[in-house]
N, C-alpha and C positions, 0 to 999 in steps of 0.2 A: 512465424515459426511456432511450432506446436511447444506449448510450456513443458512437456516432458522428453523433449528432446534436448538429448547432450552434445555440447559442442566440443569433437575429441579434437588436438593435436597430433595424435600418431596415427598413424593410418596402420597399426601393427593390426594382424590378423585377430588376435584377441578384445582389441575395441573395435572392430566390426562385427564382430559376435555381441557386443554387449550394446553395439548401434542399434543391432535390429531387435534385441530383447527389448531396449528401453521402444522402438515404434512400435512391437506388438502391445507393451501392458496399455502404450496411449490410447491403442484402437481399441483396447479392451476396456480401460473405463473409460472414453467416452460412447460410446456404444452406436451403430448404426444407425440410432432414433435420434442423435444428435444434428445429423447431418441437413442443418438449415440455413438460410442465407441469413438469418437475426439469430442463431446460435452463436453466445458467446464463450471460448472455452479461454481462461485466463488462468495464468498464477506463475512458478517460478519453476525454473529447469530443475533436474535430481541434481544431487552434489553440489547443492548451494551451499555460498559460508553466508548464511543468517542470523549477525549475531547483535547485540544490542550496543550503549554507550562504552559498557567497558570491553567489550570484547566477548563477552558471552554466548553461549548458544542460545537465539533464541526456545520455547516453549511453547503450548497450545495453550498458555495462560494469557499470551494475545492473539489480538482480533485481526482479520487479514482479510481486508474488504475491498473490491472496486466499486470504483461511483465515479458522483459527479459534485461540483458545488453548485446552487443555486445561480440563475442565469446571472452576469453580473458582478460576482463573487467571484474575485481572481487570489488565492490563497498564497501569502508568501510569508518569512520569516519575521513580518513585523506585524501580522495582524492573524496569528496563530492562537490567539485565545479565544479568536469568533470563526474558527476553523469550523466546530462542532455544530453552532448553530444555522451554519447552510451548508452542511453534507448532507449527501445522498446516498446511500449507500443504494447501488444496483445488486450485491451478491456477496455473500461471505464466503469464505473459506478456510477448514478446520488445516490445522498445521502437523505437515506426517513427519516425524524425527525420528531418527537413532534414542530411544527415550533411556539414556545409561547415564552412569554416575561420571563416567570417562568421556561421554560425545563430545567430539569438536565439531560438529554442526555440518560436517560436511555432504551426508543423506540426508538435511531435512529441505523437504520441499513444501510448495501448498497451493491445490491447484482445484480450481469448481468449474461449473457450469449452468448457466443460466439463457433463458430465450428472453427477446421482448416480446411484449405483450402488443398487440394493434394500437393499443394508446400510450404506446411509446414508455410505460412501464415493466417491469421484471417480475418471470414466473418464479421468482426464487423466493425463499421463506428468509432470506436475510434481507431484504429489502427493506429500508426504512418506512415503517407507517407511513399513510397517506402522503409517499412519493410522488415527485412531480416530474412529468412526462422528460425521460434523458435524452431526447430527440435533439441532434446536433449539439449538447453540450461536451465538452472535453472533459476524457476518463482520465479518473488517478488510482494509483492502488495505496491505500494506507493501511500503514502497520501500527500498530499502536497495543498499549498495556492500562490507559486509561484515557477518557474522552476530555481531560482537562489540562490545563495548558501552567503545570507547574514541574517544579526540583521533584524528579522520582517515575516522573511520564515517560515514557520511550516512545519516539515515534519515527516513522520513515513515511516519507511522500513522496511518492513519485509518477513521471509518465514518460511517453516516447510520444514523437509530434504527430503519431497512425495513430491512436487511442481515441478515438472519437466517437460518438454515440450516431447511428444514420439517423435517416427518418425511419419511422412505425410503416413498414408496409403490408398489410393486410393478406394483399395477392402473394407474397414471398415463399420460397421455404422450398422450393421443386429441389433440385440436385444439390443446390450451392454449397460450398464447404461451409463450416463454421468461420467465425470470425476469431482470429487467435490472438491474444496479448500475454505477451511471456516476457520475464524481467530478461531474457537472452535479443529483446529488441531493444533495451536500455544501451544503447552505444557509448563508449567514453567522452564524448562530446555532449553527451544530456546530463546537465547539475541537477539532481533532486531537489527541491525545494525544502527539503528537510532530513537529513541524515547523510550519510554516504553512499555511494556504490560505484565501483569498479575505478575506485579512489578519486573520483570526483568528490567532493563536498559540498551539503548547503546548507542549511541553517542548525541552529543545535548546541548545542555540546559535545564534544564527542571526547572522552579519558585516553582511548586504547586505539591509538589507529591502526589501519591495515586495509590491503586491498581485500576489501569483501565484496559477495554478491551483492548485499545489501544488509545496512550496520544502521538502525534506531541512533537516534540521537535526542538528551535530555535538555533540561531547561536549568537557568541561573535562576538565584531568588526573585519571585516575579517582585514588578516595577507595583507599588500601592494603587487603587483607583485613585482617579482625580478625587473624588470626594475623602478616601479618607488621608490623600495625601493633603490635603487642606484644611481638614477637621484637627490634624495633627499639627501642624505648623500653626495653626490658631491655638491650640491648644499651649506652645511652648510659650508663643508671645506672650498670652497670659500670664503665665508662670514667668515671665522675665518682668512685668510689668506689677502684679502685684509684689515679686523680690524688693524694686525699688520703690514701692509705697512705703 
């Protein structure tokens, strides 16, 4: 499904006027040069609720990227602080909102486009440095406000079980459509890995619930490293042991 297509309920004559508005602007930014079989056109439907832990709108003060983790690297709720050191980011995406002092989040979307490369890398200038070939790894979209993994971070992870990277094929690209990931393939049966949507839950904090398209979710005081939770605990012995000298 094309990420800028909306999914109405009433079939009233006035949301089929605004059906075909919303398919002409998609033809119009992705543009007829799109049209390839390793074209990826991703992001989220218009009239999304995008809003963070408390319920907020999100901002284009976060980052909205699909990728991959390194091969291997399967990302879940209990090892989100080595999230950062094996993503991939395939492509970013700048975030369109209602930008008022009043927005309830409901116009902002955020949608790119990127090709792979014949060695299974991405023509897009969000691509992480010296990437490594996404060829059959599984696509995720992260949302996020910082790359680290503490109380104040906003994140959402997520995918649908079609989000997959093909093989690099060189001979590709004659007529075939684009390949589309739009959070409108996120079914209520998919748990995010990380924040909410469409009132599933998955890893997180979350203050302010609500069925949103998709809701960030923050972190508890993180847990010490081993080392300094040990450096500490040696620390107190001490101090109980010279009390009683």
């Amino acid at each position: 499904m094309d990420p800028l297509i909306v999914n109405f309920n009433s079939t009233s004559r006035m949301n089929t006027v605004y059906r075909y508005l919303i398919l002409l602007l998609a033809s119009l930014g992705f543009g007829a040069g799109s049209l390839h079989a390793q074209t990826f056109n991703w992001g989220s439907a218009v009239f999304s609720d995008l809003v963070d832990s408390n319920g907020n709108t999100l901002d284009d003060s976060f980052i909205f990227e699909v990728g991959a983790f390194t091969e291997g690297f399967v990302p879940t709720a209990e090892n989100a602080e080595f999230w950062f050191d094996h993503w991939q980011a395939f492509d970013d995406a700048a975030y369109n909102g209602v930008e008022e002092v009043n927005d309830d989040g409901i116009y902002g979307y955020f949608t790119s486009t990127a090709q792979m490369t014949t060695d299974g890398t991405s023509s897009s200038t969000g691509q992480t440095p010296g990437a490594i070939s996404f060829e059959g790894l599984n696509a995720y979209m992260w949302i996020r406000n910082a790359n680290v993994a503490q109380p104040g971070s906003e994140w959402s992870l997520t995918r649908a079980d079609s989000w997959f990277f093909p093989a690099a094929d060189p001979d590709c690209c004659g007529n075939d459509l684009p390949i589309e990931w739009s959070t409108s393939d996120l079914v209520p049966t998919y748990v995010p890995v990380w924040g909410t949507q469409a009132g599933m839950t998955g890893g997180g904090v979350i203050t302010n619930t609500g069925t949103y398209t998709l809701q960030t979710a923050t972190f508890t005081t993180p847990v010490p490293e081993p080392s300094t939770f040990f450096l500490t605990l040696l620390a107190g012995n001490l101090l109980i042991f010279l009390r009683r000298r």
